[in-house]
N, C-alpha and C positions, 0 to 999 in steps of 0.2 A: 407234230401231233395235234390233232381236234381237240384238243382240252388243255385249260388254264386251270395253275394248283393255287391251293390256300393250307398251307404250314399253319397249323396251332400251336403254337410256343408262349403263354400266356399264363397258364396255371400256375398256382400254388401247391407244394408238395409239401407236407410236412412228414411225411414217411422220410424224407432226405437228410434229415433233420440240420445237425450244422451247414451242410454243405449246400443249401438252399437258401443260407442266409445272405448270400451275397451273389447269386446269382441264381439265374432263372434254370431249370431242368434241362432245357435245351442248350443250354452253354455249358453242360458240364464237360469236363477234359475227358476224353476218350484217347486211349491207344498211343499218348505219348505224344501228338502234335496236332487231332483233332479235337472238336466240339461234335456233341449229340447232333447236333440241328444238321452236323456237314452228310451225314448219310441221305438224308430227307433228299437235299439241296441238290445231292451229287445223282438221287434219282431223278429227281425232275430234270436237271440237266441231261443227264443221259438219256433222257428219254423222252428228249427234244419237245420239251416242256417250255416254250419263250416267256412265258407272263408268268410268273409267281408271288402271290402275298405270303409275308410271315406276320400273324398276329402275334404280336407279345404285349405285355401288361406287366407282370410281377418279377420286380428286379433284374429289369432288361438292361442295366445299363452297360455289363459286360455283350449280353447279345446282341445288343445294338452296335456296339463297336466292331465287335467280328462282323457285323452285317453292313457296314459301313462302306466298302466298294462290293460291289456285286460282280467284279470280273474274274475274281476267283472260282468262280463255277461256272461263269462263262453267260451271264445275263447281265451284261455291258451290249446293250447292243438296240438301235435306233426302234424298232418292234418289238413291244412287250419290255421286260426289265422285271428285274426285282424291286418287290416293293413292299416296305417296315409299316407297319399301321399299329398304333397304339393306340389307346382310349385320348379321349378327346373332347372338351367340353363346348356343349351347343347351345342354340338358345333353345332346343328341341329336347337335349338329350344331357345329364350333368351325373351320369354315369360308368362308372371301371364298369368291364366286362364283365357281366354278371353269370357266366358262363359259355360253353363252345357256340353254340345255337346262339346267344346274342352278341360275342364277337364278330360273326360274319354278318348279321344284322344292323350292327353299327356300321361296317364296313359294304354295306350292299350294293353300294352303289358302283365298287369294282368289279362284281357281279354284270351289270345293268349297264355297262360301261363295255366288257369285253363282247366278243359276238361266237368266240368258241363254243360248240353245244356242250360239251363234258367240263365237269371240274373232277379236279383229283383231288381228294381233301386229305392231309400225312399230318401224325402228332410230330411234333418235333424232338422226341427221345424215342426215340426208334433205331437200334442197330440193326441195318439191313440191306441189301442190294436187291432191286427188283426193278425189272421193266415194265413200266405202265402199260405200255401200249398194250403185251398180252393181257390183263388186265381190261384195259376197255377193248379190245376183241374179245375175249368172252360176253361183256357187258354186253356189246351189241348183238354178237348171236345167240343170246338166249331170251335178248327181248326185255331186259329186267330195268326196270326203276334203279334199284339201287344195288350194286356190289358190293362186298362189305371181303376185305382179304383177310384170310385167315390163317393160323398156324397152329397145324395137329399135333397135340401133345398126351403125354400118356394120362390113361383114364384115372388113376391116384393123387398125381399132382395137385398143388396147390393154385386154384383157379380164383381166387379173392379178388383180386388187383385186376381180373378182368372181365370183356363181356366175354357169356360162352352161348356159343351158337349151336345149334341144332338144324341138321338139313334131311329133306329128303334124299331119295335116290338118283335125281334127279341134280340137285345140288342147291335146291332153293332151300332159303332158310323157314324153317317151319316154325322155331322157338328160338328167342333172344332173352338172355337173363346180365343185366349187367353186375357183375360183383360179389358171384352167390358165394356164398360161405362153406357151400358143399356142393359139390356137382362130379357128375362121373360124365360130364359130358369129355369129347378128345376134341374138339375144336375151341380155339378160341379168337377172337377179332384182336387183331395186330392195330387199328387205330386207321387204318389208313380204307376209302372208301372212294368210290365212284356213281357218280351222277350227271341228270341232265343236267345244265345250265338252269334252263327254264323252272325245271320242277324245284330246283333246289330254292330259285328263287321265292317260289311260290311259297313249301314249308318253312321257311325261317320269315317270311312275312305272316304266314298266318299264326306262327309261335309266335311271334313279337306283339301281333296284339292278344293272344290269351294269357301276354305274360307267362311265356313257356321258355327256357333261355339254357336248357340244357342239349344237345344235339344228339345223343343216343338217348336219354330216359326218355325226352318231352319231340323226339322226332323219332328216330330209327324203330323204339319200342311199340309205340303208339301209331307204327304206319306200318307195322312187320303182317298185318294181317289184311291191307287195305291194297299192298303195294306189290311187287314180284319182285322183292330180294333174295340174290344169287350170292352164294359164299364160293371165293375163288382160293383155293387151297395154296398157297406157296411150299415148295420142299427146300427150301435153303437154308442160311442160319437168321434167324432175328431171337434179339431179344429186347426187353422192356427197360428203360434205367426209369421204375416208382420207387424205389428203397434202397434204403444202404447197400444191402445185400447182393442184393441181384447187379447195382452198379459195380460193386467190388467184382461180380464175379464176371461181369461182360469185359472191364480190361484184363483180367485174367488170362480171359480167353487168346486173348491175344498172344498170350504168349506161348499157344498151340500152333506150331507150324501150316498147320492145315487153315484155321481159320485167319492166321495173317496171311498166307500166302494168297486164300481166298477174298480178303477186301484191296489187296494192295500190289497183286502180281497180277493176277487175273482180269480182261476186259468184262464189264467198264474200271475206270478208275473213280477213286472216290477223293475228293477236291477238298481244298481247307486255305483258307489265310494265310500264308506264309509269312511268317518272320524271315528279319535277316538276321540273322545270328551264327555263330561261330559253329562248329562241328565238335562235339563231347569231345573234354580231353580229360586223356586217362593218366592218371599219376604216377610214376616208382610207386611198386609195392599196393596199387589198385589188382582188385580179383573183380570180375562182374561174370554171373553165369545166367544164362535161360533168361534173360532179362531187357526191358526197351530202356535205349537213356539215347535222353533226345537232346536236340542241338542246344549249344550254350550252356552244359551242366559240366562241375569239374568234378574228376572221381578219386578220391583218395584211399578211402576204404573198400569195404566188401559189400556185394551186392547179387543177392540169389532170388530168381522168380520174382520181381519187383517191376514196376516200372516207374519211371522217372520222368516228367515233365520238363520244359523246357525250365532253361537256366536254375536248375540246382546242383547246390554246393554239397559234396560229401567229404568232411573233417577227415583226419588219420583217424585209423583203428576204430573207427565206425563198423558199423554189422548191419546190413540192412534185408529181412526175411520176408518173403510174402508179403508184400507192404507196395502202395503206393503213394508218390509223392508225386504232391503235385506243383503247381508254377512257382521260378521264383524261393524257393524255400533253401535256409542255409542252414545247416546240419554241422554241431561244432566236432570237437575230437572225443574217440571213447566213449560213443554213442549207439546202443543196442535197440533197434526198433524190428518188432512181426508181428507181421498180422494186423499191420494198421493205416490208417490213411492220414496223413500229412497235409494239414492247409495250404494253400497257398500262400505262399507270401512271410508263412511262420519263422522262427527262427526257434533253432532247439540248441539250447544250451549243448556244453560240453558235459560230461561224463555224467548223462540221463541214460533211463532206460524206459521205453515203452513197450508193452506186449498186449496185444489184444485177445481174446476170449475165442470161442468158435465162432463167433461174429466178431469183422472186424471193429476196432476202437477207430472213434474221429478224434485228431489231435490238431487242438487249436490252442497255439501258444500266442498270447498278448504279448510277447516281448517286442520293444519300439526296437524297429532296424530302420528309422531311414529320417533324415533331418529334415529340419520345413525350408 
């Protein structure tokens, strides 16, 4: 493909609230053996993407490690590669990422370095399959500066958490609002975008000196009227993990037939890290129903609509409802948990009970499990 991508995986989310504190957005657990970031990844892959940066900044240190060999998605290879960029101190520059627009700014020079005309620029929390390439063939046959992909939703929803676009008949976008509070608009921008090379070069230089460092307010918004941006409609599933909520409900999803069979049966495939770990074993007197429990987890108890991350433990006479859990986590005996999300790494006492509200509850227990 004519175009090199740039992953933003870098942000601060505090809508995440505990589950942000230890790692970045893009490394959150998806689906029982993935990370946020692997969908991005496994599009640029697929879509014969050879060069890709991921910028991270805030609490990478989980993301950096899952990004640690690049052969997992198949950008192990002497042309192009995957490549980690995090802030960096200069004699020029002795600032974190001040936002999307001056991440690729500090990074420009990977820009100015490749000779592909297109970037594909993907947030790194994005649940999605899509091929680029359709994507920049539209770009090129409509002539447009910038593409911006989008997912039509119904005119009621709640549109806060994103930009909503506005197009003619034609499909160019006529009005961009990022984050309105109220809008009947049905389109909204998915985060992921298309661009020359050149020109992009040129807007995050000239933001960098009016000290402009955001990429949709202080570029996209500010160029929607100068520029011929095309909104390219996708009809498949995405969704956004910015809140609790929405993230609880995207591994949910998964445990719809239709959309696992849609990221995990269906070409392309979607790529991740693999551990080596053992194959979930089930105990005398385990029930598990409608539910993912992934490798290296023991199951003693009961388990309905849930999913399970690698290597967790489930005690006798355990009950576990609408709930997920995630890395790592050992669950004692006579333990009743729904509607709730399970830290990593927690340990829950024996004969507790947790229940969450119509919003799920974050459960983060301090109990020390592990010697120095």
């Amino acid at each position: 493909m004519r175009a090199i991508g740039i992953i933003l995986a870098g942000g601060n989310n505090s809508k995440m609230k505990q589950l942000s504190n230890k790692r970045a957005v893009g490394a959150m657990p998806i689906a029982g053996s993935y990370r946020a970031i692997d969908f991005a990844l496994s599009n640029m892959s697929n879509s014969h993407i050879q060069k890709v940066a991921v910028l991270t900044q805030y609490n990478a240190l989980s993301l950096n490690e899952h990004l640690s060999s690049s052969k997992w998605w198949d950008f192990g290879r002497k042309q192009g590669g995957l490549f980690v960029f995090t802030p960096s101190i200069t004699a020029d520059n002795g600032f974190w990422y001040r936002g999307t627009a001056d991440a690729i700014a500090q990074n420009i020079a990977f820009l100015k370095k490749s000779h592909e005309p297109y970037v594909v620029i993907a947030s790194g929390d994005g649940i999605y399959k899509l091929d680029y390439n359709k994507v920049l063939e539209e770009h090129v046959n409509k002539q447009a500066d910038i593409t911006i992909v989008c997912k039509r939703v119904p005119s009621d929803s709640d549109k806060s958490e994103y930009g909503v676009v506005k197009t003619d008949d034609r499909g160019f976008v006529t009005d961009f609002v990022e984050k309105p509070t109220k809008s009947d608009a049905t389109l909204i921008s998915t985060g992921v975008y298309v661009i020359r090379r050149r020109l992009l070069i040129s807007l995050i230089e000239k933001a960098a000196e009016e000290e402009r460092y955001d990429f949709v307010n202080d570029i996209l918004q500010r160029q929607k009227t100068e520029k011929k941006i095309v909104a390219y409609v996708m009809d498949s599933y995405w969704k956004h993990i910015s809140t609790v909520e929405n993230y609880f409900e995207a591994n949910m999803d998964f445990l719809n037939p239709e959309v696992r069979n849609y990221f995990f049966k269906e070409y392309p495939d979607v790529y991740s890290k693999v551990d080596d770990l053992p194959p979930a074993k089930y105990n005398p007197g385990s029930n598990v129903k409608n539910s993912l429990v992934s490798s290296g987890c023991i199951i003693n108890g009961s388990i309905e609509n849930s999913i399970l991350f690698k290597q967790a433990y489930v005690g006798n006479n355990t009950v576990i409802k609408n709930s997920i859990i995630l890395n790592d986590v050992y669950i004692g005996d006579n333990v009743y948990i729904e509607n709730c999300i399970i830290e990593s790494h927690d340990t829950i006492k024996a004969n507790t009970r947790y229940v969450g509200g119509e919003k799920p509850e974050i459960i983060v227990e301090r109990n020390f499990r592990y010697g120095i």
